[in-house]
Gaussian input, Z-matrix of N, CA and C with variables (Angstrom, degrees):
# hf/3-21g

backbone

0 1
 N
 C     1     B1
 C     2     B2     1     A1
 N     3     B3     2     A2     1     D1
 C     4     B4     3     A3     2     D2
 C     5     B5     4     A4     3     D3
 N     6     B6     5     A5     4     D4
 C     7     B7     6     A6     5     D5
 C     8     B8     7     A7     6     D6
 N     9     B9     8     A8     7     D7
 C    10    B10     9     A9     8     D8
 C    11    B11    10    A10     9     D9
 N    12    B12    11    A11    10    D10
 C    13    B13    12    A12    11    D11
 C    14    B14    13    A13    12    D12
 N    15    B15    14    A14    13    D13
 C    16    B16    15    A15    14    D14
 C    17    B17    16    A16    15    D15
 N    18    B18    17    A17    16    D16
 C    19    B19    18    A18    17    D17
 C    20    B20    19    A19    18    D18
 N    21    B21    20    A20    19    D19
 C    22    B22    21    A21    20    D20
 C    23    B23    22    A22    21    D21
 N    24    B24    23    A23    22    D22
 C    25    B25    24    A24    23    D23
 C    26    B26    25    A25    24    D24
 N    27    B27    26    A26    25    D25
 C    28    B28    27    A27    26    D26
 C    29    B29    28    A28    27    D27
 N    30    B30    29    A29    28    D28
 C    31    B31    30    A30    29    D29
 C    32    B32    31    A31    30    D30
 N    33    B33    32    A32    31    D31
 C    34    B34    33    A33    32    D32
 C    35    B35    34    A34    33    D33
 N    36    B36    35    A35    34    D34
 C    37    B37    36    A36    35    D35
 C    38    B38    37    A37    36    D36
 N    39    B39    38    A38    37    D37
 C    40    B40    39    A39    38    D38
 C    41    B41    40    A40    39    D39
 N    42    B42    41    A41    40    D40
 C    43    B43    42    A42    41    D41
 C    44    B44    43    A43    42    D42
 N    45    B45    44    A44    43    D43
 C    46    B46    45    A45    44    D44
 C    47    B47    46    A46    45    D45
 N    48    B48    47    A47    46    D46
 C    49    B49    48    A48    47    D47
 C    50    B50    49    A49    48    D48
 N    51    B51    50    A50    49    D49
 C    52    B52    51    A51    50    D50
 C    53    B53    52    A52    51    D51
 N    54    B54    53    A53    52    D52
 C    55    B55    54    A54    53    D53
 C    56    B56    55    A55    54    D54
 N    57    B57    56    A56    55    D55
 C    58    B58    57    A57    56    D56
 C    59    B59    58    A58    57    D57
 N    60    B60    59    A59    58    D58
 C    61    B61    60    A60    59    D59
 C    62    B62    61    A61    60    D60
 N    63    B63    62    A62    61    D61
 C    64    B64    63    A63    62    D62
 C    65    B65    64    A64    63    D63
 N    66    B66    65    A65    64    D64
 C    67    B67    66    A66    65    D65
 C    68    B68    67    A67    66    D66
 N    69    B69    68    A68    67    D67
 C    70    B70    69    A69    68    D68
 C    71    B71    70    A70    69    D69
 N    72    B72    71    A71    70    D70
 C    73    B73    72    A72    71    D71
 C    74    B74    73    A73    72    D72
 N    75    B75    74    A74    73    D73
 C    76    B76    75    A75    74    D74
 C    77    B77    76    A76    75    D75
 N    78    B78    77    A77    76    D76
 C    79    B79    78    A78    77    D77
 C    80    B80    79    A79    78    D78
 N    81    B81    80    A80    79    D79
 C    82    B82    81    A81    80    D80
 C    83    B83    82    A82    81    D81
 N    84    B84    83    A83    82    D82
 C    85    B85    84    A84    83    D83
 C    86    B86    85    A85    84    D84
 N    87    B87    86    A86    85    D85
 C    88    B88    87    A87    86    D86
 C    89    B89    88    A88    87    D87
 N    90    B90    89    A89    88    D88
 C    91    B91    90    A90    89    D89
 C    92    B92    91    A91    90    D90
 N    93    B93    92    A92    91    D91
 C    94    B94    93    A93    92    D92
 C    95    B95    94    A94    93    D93
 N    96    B96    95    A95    94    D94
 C    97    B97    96    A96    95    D95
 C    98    B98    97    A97    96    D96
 N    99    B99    98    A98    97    D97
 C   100   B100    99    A99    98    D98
 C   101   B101   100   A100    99    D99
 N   102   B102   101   A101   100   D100
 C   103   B103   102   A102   101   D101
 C   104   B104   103   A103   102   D102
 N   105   B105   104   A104   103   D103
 C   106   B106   105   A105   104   D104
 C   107   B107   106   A106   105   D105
 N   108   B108   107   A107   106   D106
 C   109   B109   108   A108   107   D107
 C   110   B110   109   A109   108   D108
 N   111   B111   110   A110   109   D109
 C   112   B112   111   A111   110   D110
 C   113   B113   112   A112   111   D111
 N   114   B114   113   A113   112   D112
 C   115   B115   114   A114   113   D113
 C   116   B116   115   A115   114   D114
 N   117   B117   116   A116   115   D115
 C   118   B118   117   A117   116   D116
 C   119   B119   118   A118   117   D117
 N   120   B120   119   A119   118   D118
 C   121   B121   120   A120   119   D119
 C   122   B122   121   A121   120   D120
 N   123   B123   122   A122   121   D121
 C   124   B124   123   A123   122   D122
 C   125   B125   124   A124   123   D123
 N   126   B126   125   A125   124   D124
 C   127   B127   126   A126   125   D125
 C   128   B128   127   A127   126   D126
 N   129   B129   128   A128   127   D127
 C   130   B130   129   A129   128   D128
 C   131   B131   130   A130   129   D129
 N   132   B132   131   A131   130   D130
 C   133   B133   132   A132   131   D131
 C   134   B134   133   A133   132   D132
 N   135   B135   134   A134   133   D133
 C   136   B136   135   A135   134   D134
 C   137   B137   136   A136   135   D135
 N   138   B138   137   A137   136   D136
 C   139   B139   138   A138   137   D137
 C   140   B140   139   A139   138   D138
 N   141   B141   140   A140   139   D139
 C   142   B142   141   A141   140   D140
 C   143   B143   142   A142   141   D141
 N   144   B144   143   A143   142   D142
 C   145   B145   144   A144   143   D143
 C   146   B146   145   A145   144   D144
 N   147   B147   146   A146   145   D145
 C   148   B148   147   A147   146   D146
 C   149   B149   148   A148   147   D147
 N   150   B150   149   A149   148   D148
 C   151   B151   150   A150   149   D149
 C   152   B152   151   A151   150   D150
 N   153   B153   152   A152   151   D151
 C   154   B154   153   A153   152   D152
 C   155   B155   154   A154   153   D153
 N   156   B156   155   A155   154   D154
 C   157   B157   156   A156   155   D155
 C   158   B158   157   A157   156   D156
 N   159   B159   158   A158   157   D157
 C   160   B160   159   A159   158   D158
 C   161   B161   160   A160   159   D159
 N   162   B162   161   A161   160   D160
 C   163   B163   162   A162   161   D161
 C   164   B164   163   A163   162   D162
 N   165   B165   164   A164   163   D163
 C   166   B166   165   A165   164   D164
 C   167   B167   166   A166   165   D165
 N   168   B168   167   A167   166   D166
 C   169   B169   168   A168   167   D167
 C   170   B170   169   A169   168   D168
 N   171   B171   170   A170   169   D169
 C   172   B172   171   A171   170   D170
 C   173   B173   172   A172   171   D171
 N   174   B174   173   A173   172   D172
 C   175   B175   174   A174   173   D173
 C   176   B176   175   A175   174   D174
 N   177   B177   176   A176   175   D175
 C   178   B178   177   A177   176   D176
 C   179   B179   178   A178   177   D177
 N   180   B180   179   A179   178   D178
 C   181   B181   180   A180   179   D179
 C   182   B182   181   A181   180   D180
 N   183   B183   182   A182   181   D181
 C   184   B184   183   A183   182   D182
 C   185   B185   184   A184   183   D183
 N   186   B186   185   A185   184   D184
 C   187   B187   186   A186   185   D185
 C   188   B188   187   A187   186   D186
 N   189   B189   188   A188   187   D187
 C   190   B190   189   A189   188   D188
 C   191   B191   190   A190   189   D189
 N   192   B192   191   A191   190   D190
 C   193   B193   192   A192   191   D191
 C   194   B194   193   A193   192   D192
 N   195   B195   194   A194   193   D193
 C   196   B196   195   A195   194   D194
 C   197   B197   196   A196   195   D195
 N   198   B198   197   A197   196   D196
 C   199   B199   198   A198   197   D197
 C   200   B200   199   A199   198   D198

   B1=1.4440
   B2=1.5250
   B3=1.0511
   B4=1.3492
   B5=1.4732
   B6=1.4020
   B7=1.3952
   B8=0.9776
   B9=1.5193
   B10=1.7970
   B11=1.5065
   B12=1.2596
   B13=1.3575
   B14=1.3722
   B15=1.1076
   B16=1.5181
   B17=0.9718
   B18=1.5515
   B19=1.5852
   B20=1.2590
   B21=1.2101
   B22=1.7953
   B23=1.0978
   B24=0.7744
   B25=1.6722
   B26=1.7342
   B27=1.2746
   B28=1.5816
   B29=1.5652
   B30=0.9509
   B31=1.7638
   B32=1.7631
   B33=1.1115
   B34=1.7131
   B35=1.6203
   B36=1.7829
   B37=1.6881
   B38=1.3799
   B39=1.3989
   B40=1.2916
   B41=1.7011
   B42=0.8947
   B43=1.2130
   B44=1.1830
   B45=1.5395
   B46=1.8446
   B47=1.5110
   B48=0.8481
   B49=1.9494
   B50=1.6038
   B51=1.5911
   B52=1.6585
   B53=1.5974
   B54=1.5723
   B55=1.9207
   B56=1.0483
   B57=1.5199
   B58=1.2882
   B59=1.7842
   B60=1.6654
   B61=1.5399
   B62=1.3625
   B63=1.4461
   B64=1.3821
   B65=1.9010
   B66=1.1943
   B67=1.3878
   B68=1.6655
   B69=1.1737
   B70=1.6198
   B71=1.8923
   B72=0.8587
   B73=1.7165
   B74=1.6880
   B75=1.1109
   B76=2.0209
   B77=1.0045
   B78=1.6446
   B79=1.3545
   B80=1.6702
   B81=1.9813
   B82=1.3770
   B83=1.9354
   B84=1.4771
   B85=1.0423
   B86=1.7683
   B87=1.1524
   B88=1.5808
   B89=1.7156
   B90=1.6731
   B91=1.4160
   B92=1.6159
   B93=1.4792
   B94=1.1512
   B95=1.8787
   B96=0.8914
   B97=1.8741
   B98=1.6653
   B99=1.3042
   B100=1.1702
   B101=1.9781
   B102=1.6661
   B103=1.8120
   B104=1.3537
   B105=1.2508
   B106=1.7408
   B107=1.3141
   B108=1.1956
   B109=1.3172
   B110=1.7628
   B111=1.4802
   B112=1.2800
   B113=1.5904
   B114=1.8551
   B115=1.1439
   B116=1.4598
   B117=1.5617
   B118=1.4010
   B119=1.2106
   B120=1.3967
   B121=1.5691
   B122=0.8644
   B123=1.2253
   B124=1.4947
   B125=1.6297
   B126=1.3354
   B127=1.4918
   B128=1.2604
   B129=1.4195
   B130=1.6063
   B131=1.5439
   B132=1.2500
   B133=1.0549
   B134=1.4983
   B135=1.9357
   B136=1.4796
   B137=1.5468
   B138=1.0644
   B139=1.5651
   B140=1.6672
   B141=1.4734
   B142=1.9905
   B143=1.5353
   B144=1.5509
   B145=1.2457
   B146=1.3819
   B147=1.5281
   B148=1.0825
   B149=1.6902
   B150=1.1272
   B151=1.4395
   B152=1.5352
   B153=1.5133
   B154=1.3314
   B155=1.7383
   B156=1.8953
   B157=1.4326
   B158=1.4915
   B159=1.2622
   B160=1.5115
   B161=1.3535
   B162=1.2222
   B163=1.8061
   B164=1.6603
   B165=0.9182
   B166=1.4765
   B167=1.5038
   B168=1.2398
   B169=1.5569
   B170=1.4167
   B171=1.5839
   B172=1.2722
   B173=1.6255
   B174=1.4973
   B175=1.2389
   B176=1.3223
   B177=1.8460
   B178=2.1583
   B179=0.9908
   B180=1.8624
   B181=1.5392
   B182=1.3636
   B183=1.7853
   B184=0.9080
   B185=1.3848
   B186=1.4743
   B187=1.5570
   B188=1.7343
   B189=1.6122
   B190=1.6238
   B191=1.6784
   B192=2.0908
   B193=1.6696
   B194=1.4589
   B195=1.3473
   B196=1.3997
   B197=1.5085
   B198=1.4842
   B199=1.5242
   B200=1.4012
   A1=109.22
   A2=128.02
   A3=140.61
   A4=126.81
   A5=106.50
   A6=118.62
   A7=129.14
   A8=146.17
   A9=112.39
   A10=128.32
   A11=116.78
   A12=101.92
   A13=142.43
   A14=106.79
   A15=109.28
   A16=134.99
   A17=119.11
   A18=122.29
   A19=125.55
   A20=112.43
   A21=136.94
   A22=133.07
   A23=150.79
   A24=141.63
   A25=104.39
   A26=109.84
   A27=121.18
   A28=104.64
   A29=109.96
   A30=104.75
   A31=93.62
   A32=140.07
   A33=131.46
   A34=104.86
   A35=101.70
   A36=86.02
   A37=111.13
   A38=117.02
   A39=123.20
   A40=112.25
   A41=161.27
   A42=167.77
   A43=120.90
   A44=131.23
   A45=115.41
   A46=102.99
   A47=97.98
   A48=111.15
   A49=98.56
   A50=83.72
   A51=113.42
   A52=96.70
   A53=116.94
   A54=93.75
   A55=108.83
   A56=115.11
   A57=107.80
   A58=139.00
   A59=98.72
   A60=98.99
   A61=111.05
   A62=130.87
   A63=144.61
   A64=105.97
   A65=126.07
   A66=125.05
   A67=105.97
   A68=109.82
   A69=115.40
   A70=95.20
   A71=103.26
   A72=117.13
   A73=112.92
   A74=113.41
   A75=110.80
   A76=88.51
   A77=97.52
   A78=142.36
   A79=134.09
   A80=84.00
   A81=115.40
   A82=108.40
   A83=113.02
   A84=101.40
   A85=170.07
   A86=137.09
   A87=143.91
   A88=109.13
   A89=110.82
   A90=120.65
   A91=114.90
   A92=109.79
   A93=100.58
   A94=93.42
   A95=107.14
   A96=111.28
   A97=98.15
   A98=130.31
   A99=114.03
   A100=80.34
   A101=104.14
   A102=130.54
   A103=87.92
   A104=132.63
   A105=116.55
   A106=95.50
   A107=135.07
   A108=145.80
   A109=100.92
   A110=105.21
   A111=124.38
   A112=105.97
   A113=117.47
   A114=119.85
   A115=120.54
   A116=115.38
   A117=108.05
   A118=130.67
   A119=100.52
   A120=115.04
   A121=147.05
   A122=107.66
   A123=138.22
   A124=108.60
   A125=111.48
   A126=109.35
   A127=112.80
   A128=107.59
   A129=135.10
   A130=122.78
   A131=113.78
   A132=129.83
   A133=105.79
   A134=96.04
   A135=113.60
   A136=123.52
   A137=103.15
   A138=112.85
   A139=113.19
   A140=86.87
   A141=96.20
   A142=97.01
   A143=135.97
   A144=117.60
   A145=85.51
   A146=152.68
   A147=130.38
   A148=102.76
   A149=131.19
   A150=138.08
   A151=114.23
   A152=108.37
   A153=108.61
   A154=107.36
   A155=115.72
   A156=107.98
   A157=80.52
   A158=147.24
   A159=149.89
   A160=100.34
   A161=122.74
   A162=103.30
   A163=130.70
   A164=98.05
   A165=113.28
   A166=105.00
   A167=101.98
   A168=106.76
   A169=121.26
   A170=120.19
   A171=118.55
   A172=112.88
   A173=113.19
   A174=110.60
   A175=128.34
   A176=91.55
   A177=86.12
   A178=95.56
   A179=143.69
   A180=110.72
   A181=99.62
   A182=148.94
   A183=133.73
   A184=132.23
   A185=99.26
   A186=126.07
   A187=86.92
   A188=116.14
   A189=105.96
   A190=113.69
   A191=103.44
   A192=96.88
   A193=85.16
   A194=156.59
   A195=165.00
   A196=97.95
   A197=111.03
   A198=122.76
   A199=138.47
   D1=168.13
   D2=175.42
   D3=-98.40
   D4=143.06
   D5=167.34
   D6=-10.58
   D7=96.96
   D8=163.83
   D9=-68.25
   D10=134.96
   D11=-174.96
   D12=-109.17
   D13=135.60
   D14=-162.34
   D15=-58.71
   D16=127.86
   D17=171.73
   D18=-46.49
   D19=135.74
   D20=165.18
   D21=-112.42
   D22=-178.28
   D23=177.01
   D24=-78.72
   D25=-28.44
   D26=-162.11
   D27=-96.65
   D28=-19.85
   D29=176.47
   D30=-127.19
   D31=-2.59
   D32=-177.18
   D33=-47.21
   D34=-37.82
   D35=-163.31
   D36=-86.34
   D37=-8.54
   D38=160.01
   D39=-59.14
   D40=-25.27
   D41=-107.13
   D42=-145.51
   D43=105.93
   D44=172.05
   D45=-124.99
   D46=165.03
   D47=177.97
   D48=-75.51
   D49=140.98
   D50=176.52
   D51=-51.87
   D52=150.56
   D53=159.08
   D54=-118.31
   D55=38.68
   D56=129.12
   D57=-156.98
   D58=8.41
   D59=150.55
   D60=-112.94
   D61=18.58
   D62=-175.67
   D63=37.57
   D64=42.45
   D65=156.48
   D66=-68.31
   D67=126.14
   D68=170.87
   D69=-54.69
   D70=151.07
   D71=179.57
   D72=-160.10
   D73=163.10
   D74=172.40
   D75=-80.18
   D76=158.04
   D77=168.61
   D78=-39.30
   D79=-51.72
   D80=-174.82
   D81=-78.59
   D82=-15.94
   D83=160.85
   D84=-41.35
   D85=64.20
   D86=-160.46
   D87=-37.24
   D88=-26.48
   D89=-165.93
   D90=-151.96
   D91=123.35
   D92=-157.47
   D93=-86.10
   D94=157.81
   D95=-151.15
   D96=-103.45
   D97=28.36
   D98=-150.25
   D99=-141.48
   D100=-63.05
   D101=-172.79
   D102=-93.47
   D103=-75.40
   D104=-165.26
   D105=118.05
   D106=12.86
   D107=175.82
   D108=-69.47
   D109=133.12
   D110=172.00
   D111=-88.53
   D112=130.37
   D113=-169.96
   D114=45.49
   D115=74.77
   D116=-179.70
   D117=-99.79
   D118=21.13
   D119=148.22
   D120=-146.76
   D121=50.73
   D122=-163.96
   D123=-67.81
   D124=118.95
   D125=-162.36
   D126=-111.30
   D127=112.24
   D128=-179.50
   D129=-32.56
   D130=-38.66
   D131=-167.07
   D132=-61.81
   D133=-63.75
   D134=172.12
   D135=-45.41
   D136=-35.17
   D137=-176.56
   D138=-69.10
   D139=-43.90
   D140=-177.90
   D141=-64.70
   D142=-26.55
   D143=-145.54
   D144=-111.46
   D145=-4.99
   D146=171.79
   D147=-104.03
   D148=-3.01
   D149=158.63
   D150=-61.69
   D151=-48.67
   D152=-174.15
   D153=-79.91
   D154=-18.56
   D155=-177.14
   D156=-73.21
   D157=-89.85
   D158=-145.65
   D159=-37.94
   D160=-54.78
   D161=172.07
   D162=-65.45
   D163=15.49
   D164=-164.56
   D165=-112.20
   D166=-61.01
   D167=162.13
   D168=-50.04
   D169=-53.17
   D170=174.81
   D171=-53.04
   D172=-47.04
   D173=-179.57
   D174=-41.11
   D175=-46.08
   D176=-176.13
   D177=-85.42
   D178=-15.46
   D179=-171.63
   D180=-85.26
   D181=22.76
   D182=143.06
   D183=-95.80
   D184=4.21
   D185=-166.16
   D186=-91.32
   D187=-57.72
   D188=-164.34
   D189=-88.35
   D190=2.13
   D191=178.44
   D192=-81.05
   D193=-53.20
   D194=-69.79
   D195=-121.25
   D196=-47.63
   D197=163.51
   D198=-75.27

């Protein structure tokens, strides 16, 4: 496996922690190159907030078929 590579001031903001061997890695990454982890930074937040728009939507379009 390969190196992880180290932060600098010039690539840091490129960079997030594995979530789950926390190696800094890019952004643009599918696989973190170090664990083999699929999407290794897949951000929680984002995920909760387009889960809760899709239930939300479903909700009123059963709210305005219902009437």
């Amino acid at each position: 496996m390969s190196q992880p590579q180290e932060p600098t001031p010039k690539n840091e903001a490129k960079l997030r922690p594995c979530r789950y061997c926390k190696t800094p890695i890019e952004k643009g990454l599918r696989r973190c190159p170090v664990c083999g982890t699929l999407t290794p930074h897949s951000d929680a937040k984002s995920t909760m907030f387009w889960i809760a728009v899709i239930l939300g939507v479903v909700w009123l379009y059963t709210l305005i078929q219902g009437k």
